[in-house]
C-alpha positions in Angstrom: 8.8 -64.6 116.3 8.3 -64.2 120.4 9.4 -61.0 121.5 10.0 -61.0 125.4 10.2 -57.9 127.7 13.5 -57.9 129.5 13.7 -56.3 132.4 16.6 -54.0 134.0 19.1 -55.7 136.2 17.8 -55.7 139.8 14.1 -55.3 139.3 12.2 -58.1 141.6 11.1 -61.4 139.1 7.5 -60.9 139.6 7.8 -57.3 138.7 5.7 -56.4 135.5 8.5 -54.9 132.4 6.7 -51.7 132.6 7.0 -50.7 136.5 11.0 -52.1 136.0 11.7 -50.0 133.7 10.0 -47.4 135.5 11.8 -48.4 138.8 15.4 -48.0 136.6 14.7 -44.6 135.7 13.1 -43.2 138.8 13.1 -45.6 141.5 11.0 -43.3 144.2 8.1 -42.5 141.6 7.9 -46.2 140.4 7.7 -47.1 144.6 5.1 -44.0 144.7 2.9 -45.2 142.1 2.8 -49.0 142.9 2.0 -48.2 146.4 -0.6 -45.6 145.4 -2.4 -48.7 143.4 -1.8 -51.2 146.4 -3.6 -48.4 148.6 -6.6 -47.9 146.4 -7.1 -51.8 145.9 -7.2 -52.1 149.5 -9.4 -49.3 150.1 -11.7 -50.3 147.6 -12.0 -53.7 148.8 -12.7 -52.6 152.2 -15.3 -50.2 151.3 -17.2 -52.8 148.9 -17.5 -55.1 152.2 -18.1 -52.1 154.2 -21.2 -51.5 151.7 -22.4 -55.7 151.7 -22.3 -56.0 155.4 -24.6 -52.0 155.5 -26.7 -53.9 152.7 -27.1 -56.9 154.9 -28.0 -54.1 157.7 -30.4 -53.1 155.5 -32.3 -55.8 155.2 -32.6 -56.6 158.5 -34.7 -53.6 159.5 -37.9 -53.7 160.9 -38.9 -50.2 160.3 -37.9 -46.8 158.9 -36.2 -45.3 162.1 -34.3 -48.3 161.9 -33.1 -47.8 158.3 -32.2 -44.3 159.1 -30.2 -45.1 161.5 -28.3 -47.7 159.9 -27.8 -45.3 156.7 -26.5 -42.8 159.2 -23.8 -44.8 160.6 -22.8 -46.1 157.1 -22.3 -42.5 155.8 -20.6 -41.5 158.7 -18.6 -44.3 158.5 -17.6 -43.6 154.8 -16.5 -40.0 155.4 -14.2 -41.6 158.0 -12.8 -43.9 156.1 -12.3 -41.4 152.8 -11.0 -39.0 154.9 -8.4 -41.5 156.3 -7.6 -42.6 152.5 -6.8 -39.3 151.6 -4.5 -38.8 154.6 -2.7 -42.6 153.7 -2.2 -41.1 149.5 -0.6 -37.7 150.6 1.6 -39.4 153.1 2.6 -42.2 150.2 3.1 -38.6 148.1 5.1 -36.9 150.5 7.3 -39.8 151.1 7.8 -39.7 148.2 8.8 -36.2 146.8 11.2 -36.7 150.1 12.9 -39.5 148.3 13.1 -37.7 145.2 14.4 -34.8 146.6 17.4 -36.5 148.1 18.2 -37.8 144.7 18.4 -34.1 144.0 20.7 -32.8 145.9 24.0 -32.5 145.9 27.4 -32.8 148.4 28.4 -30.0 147.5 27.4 -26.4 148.7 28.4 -22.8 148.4 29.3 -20.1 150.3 28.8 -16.7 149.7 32.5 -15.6 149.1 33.1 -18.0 146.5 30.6 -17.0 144.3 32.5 -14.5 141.4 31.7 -11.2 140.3 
């Protein structure tokens, strides 16, 4: 006997039955963590190509000023681009928490001579 996962009403087709369920009980931390994953696999990607094409660099040199200077600009070039990725994953974060804290909060609000004593 087949068992399939269903998924909650309104959750995209191609969405796995683990991030819809997640998106039906908290719609803004399901978004949060499927971007976060989007994010690294694109970072990831772009730093294994950044790393072939310093390889490739590499390779190419003639001497050992030449290789320094090529490993210079690749570490230089890495602490850009992690320093950028961790600016990208708080934003994802704070956009986040944003959303969530709307969800919080309610219409309604208080003053101070309706409060009894």
């Amino acid at each position: 006997m087949t068992r399939s996962a269903s998924k909650p009403a309104g959750a995209p087709q191609d969405t796995p039955a683990m991030a819809a369920a997640m998106m039906a009980v908290n719609p803004a931390g399901a978004k949060m963590w499927l971007d976060m994953v989007n994010e690294a696999v694109r970072f990831a990607s772009e730093r294994l190509r950044s790393d072939l094409e310093t390889q490739k660099a590499m390779l190419a040199c003639k001497g050992p000023t030449e290789m320094v200077e090529v490993q210079s600009a690749f570490f230089r070039k890495a602490v850009e681009q992690y320093t950028e990725e961790s600016v990208r994953l708080f934003e994802i974060m704070q956009g986040a928490a944003t959303e969530m804290a709307k969800d919080v909060k309610s219409g309604h609000s208080r003053g101070y001579d309706d409060v009894p004593l």
